[in-house]
C-alpha positions as CSV (number, residue, x, y, z in Angstrom):
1,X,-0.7,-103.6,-56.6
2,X,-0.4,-100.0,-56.4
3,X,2.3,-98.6,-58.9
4,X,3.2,-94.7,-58.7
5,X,4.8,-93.4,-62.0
6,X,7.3,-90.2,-61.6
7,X,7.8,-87.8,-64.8
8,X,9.4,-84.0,-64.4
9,X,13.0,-84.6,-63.3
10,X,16.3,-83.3,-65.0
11,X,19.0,-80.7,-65.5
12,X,18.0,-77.4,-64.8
13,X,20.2,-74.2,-64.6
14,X,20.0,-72.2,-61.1
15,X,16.9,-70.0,-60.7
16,X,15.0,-72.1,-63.4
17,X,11.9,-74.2,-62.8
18,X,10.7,-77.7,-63.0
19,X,7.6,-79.5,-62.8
20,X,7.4,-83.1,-61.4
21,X,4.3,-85.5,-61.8
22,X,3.4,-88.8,-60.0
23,X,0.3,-90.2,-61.1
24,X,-0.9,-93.9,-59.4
25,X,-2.6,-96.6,-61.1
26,X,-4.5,-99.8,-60.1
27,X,-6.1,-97.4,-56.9
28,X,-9.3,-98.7,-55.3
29,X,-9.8,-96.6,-52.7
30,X,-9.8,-92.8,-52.0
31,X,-5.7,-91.1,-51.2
32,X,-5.4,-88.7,-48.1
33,X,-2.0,-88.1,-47.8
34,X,0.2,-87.4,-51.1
35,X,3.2,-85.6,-51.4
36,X,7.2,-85.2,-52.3
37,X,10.0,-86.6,-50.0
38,X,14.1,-86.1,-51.6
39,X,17.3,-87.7,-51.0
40,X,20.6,-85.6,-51.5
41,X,23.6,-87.8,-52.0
42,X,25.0,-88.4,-48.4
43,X,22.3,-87.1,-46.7
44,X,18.7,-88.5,-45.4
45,X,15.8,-88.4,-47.0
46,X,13.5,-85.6,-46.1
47,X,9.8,-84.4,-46.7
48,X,9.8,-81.7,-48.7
49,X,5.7,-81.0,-49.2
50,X,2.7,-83.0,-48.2
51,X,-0.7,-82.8,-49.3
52,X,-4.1,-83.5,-48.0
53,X,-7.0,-84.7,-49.9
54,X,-9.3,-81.6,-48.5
55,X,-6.1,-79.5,-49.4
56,X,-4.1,-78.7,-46.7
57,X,-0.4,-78.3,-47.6
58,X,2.8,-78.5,-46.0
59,X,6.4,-77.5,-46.7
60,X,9.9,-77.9,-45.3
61,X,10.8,-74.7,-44.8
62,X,13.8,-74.7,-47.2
63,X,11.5,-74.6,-49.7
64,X,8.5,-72.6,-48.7
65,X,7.7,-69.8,-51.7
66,X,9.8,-71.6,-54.3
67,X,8.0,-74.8,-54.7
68,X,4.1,-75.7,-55.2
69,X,1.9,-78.9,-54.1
70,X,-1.1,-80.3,-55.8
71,X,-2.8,-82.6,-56.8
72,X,-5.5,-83.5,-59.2
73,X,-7.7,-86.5,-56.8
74,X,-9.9,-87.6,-60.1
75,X,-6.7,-88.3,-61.6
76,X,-4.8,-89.6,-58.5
77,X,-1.8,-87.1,-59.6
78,X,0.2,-85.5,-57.4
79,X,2.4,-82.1,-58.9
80,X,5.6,-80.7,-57.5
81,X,6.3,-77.0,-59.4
82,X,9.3,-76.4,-58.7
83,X,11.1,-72.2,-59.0
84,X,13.7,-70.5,-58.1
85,X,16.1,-73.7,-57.7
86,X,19.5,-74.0,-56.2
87,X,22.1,-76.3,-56.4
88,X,21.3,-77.6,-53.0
89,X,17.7,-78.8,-54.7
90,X,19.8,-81.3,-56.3
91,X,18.5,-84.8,-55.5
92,X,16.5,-88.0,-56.1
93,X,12.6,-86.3,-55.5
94,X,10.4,-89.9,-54.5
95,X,6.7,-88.9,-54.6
96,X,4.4,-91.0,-51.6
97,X,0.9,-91.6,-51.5
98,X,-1.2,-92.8,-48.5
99,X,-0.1,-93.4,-45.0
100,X,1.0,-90.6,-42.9
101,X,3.4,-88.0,-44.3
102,X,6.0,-89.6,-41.5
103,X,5.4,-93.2,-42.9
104,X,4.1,-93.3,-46.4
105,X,2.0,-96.7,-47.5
106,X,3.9,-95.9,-51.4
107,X,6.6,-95.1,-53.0
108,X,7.4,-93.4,-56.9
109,X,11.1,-95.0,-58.5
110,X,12.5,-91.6,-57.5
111,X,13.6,-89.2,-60.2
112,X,16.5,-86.9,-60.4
113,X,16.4,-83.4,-60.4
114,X,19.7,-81.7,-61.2
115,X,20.6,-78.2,-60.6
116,X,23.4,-76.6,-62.1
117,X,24.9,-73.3,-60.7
């Protein structure tokens, strides 16, 4: 069974910068879609970047020119670098991989990111 394993998250001061990995094991078959979805507390949970596997990005626009997608598709890795954050960055970052970017075949165990003003 595919397992996706999150590393990155934590306390950060406003303005500061964080980078969050998700790298997938027991993969067979080739990724298109990978990318970062978060969860605020009280709040749905919403794509924040998608990636392709020729490239192709895209961003919520809350945090288009702070935050970077890539990936590493030898090493079925997904990166989130993170800059400039706000307090109202502050929630549980899942990364996905496969499926669409609207319905995601897997899920990461979530990890926090924490921004302190």
């Amino acid at each position: 069974q595919v397992q996706l394993v999150e590393s990155g998250g934590g306390l950060v001061q406003a303005g500061g910068s964080l980078r969050l990995s998700c790298a997938a094991s027991r993969i067979t078959f080739s990724i298109n879609n990978m990318g970062w979805y978060r969860q605020a507390p009280g709040k749905q949970r919403e794509l924040v970047a998608g990636i392709s596997r020729s490239g192709t990005t895209t961003y919520a626009d809350s945090v288009k020119g702070r935050f970077t997608i890539s990936r590493d598709n030898a090493k079925n890795t997904v990166y989130l670098e993170m800059n400039s954050l706000k307090p109202e960055d502050t929630a549980v970052y899942y990364c996905f991989m496969g499926g669409t970017y609207n319905y995601p075949a897997y899920w990461g165990q979530g990890t926090q990111v924490t921004v302190s003003a």
